[in-house]
C-alpha positions, 0 to 999 in steps of 0.5 A, spaced: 807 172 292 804 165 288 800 162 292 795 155 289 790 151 293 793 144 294 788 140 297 789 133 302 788 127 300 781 125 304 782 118 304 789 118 307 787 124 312 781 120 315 786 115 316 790 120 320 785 123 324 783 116 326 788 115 329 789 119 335 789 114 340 783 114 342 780 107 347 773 105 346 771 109 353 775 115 353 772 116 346 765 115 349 766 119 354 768 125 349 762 125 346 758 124 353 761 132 354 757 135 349 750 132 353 753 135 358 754 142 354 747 141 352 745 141 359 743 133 359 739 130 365 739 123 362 744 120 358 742 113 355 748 108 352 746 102 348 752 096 344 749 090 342 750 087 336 745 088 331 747 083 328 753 087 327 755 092 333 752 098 333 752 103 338 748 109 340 747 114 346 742 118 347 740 125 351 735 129 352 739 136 352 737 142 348 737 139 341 739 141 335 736 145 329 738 143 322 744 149 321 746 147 328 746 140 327 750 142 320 755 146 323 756 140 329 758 135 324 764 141 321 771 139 323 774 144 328 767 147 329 770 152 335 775 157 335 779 153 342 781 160 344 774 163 344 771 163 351 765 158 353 760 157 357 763 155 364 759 148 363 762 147 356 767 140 356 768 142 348 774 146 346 776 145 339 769 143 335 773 136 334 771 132 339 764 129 336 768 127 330 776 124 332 773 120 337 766 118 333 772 115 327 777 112 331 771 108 332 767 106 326 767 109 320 759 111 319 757 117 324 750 119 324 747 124 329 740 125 330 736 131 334 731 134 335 729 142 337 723 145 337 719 138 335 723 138 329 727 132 328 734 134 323 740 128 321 746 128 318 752 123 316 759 122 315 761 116 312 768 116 311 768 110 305 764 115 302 768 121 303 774 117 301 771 114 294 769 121 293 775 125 295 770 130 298 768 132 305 761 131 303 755 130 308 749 126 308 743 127 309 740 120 310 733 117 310 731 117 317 727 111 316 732 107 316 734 108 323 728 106 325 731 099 328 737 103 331 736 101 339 734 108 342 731 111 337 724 109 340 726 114 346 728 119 341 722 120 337 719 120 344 723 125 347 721 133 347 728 135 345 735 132 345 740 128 341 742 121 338 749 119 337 749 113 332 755 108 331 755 104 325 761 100 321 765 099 328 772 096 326 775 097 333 773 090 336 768 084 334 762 083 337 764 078 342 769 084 347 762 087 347 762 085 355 768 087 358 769 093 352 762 095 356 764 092 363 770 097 362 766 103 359 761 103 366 768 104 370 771 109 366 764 113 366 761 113 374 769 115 375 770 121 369 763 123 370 762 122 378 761 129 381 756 130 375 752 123 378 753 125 384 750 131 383 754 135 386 756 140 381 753 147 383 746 149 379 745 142 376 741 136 378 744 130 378 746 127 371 742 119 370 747 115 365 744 108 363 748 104 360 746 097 355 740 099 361 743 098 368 744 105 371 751 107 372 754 108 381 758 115 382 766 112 383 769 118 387 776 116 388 777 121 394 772 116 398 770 122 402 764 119 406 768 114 410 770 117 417 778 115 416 779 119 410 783 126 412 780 132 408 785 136 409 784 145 407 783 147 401 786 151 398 785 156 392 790 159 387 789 164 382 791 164 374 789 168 368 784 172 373 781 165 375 782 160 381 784 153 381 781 149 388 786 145 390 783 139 395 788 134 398 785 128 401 789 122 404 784 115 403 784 110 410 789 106 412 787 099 409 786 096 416 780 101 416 777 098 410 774 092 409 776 088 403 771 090 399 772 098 400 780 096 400 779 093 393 774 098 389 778 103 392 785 101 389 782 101 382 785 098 376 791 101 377 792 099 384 794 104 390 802 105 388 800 107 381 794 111 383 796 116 387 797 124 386 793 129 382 787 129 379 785 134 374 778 136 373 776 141 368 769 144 370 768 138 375 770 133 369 775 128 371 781 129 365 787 126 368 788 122 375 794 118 378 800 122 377 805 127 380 807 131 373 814 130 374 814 133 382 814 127 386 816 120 385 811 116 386 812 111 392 809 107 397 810 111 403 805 116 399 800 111 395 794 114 400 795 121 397 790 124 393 790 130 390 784 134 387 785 139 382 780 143 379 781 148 374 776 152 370 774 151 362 778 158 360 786 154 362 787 149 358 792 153 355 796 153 361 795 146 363 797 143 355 791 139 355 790 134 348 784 134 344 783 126 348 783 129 355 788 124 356 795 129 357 796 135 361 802 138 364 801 144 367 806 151 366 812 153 371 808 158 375 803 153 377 808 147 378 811 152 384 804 152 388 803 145 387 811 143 389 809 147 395 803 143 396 806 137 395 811 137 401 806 138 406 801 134 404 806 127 403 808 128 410 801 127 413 800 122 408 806 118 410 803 118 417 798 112 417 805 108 415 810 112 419 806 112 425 805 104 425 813 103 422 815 106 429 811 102 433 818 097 433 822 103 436 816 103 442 820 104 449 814 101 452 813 094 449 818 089 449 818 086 441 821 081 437 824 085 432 827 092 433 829 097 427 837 098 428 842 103 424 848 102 422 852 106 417 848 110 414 843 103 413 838 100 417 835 092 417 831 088 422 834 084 427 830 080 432 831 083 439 836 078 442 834 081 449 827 078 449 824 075 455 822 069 452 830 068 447 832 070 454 829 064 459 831 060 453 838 061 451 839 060 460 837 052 459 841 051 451 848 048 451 853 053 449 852 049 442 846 049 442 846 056 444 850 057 438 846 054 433 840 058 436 844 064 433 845 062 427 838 060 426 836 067 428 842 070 424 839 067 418 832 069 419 834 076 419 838 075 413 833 072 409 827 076 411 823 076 405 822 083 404 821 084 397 815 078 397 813 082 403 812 088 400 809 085 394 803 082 398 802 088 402 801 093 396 797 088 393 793 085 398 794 088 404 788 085 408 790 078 407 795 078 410 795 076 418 801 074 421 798 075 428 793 067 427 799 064 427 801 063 434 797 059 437 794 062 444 795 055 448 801 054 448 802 061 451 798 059 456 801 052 458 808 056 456 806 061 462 803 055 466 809 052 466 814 058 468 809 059 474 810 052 476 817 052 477 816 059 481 817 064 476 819 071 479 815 076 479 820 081 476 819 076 470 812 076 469 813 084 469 818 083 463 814 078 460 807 082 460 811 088 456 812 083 450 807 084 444 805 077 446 802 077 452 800 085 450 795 081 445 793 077 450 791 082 456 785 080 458 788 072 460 795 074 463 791 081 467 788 074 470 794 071 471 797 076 474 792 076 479 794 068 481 
């Protein structure tokens, strides 16, 4: 056998492993993973233009001696089959790297350990002129205005991640690039903020100086929210937890709650699983494939957390951006989800059937018809009753074809549009006016309206509404 070294060509390959896909956010919170495999308990994040935009995060974890830090700055420093500490984010030793490049083309990492203060570069145009992996050792002096530096000096122990040669964007996104950077880190990392992951103290993130607020997505601490059972499945000698939630009905909520908890993504689109690595947030809104996603279901959120020793079984990418897990586990969670969507279509179900109560007369009812079904308005209602007594058989007529037409053209898909969207307000309700039901009944009394007829009428929803003025009126 023959065999010769053929080796890559550098700048072309740093061209490709630039290129992964990664947005600013998600590659800032690849590395925030190694603070937190470094058993950080303060993380600070600066981007400011300088004049031009540089970026550096600082922790106070365990630091690094200088063949650490060496061996930190190596492509594919871990073997992604070797088995990790439980708190350890990482898998392939690539992180640092491929989300560092797919930002700036200068990454250079400071840490201390011990008192000692170690830096290493990578500077890609360099490494491309030279055709060669080649690590710089620069001049620490000249990081000296770098923000955060003062406080890594400072530290006892920890690391700093300096950013520098950022061609991802221009100085003027650096307000919404870091607007959109707080979101996506008080969500991915909300467990470790809120401190309620075992054995560890709650996690400080600051950002550009502004402490980051933990966004849990399942907002557990409102009382309308339903936490149903947990449940545990057990794979490659491990478990995964299972935690179903179904988030209150929007009439629960304040608009403000309504608004935050939809996301960016909206309520439809942000239902399903949410997939946590070791308390850390992956993969959120999605069904895999199980489920179609829809309305009925959009309050339903499913936690799913998996230990550090399953990324195998659950195909997750170096981003941590895809994830799909193998058919042994797909059979568990399809079980899952047929229970768990029946009750969470309740909060709607339950207010659709509401139109079919026996006990209230309404104005539009649910009719079925051939395997289809529309909303009709009720024409044995009361009030079209007593009105249809006193019209002229063409003006009975035209009554019906005007309450013909509003079934035909009931809005339903701007109906549906703004229910999704904005569901507070809407209010139909304010636009009967309370004064002319109280002179409608004061004028039907006036002409010796029967009792039988009061009785019918108190059924209607809009008397029901207004109980506490015609329980008076029925006392006259």
């Amino acid at each position: 056998m023959i065999t010769e070294v053929v080796q890559p060509i550098v700048s072309n390959f740093i061209k490709s492993l630039r290129d992964i896909g990664y947005t600013f956010e998600v590659a800032v919170a690849d590395v925030l993973d190694n603070c937190i495999t470094a058993k950080a308990n303060n993380v600070q994040i600066a981007c400011i233009p300088s004049p031009k935009t540089v970026f550096t995060l600082l922790d106070d974890g365990t630091g690094m001696t200088n063949n650490e830090l060496v061996d930190a700055m190596r492509l594919s420093t871990n073997d992604p089959d070797a088995e990790r500490e439980a708190i350890d984010l990482g898998r392939f030793g690539l992180g640092l790297k491929t989300a560092s490049f797919s930002q700036c083309t200068d990454l250079t990492v400071l840490s201390k350990k011990n008192g000692v203060v170690s830096i290493k570069q990578w500077d890609l145009e360099y490494i491309s002129k030279e055709n060669e992996w080649l690590l710089i050792t620069p001049d620490i002096d000249d990081y000296e205005n770098i923000p955060l530096f003062d406080e890594f000096m400072n530290q006892e122990s920890g690391t700093l991640v300096v950013w520098r040669g950022i061609d991802t964007f221009v100085e003027t996104d650096i307000p919404n690039k870091v607007d959109i950077l707080r979101n996506h880190l008080s969500l991915v990392f909300h467990c470790f903020l809120e401190g309620i992951v075992p054995g560890k103290k709650a996690l400080k993130i600051l950002v550009n100086g502004l402490h980051l607020e933990p966004f849990n997505p399942f907002n557990p601490k409102h009382l309308a929210t339903q936490q149903l059972a947990p449940e545990k499945i057990k794979y490659l000698d491990s478990e995964i937890i299972v935690q179903p939630y179904i988030l209150p009905h929007h009439s629960k909520l304040s608009q403000q709650e309504f608004e935050k908890f939809a996301t960016k993504d909206g309520y439809t689109k942000s239902q399903g699983f949410y997939l946590y690595r070791a308390n850390r947030l992956l993969i959120h809104g999605t069904w895999w494939g199980m489920h179609r996603a829809n309305d009925a279901h959009k309050l339903v959120r499913i936690k799913v957390d998996i230990p550090n020793n399953q990324d195998s079984a659950w195909g997750i990418d170096i981003k941590k951006s895809t994830a799909n897990p193998v058919s042994e586990i797909k059979q568990d969670l399809k079980r899952i989800i047929s229970q768990v969507t029946v009750k969470g279509s309740r909060p709607y179900t339950g207010r659709g059937k509401k139109i079919e109560d026996k006990t209230t007369t309404r104005f539009w009812e649910l009719v079925a018809d051939n395997n289809q079904i529309h909303f009709a308005i009720n024409r044995e209602h009361p009030i079209i009753k007593s009105l249809e007594e006193t019209l002229r058989e063409d003006q009975h007529h035209l009554l019906n074809v005007i309450l013909m037409g509003l079934e035909s053209y009931l809005p339903l898909d701007a109906i549906v549009a703004q229910l999704n969207t904005d569901p507070l307000k809407v209010n139909q309700e304010t636009l009967i006016n309370e004064d002319e039901i109280k002179m409608l009944v004061e004028n039907w009394r006036s002409k010796g309206i029967s009792e039988a007829f009061i009785k019918e009428l108190l059924k209607t929803e809009v008397y029901k509404n207004k109980e506490g003025y015609f329980e008076n009126a029925n006392q006259h």
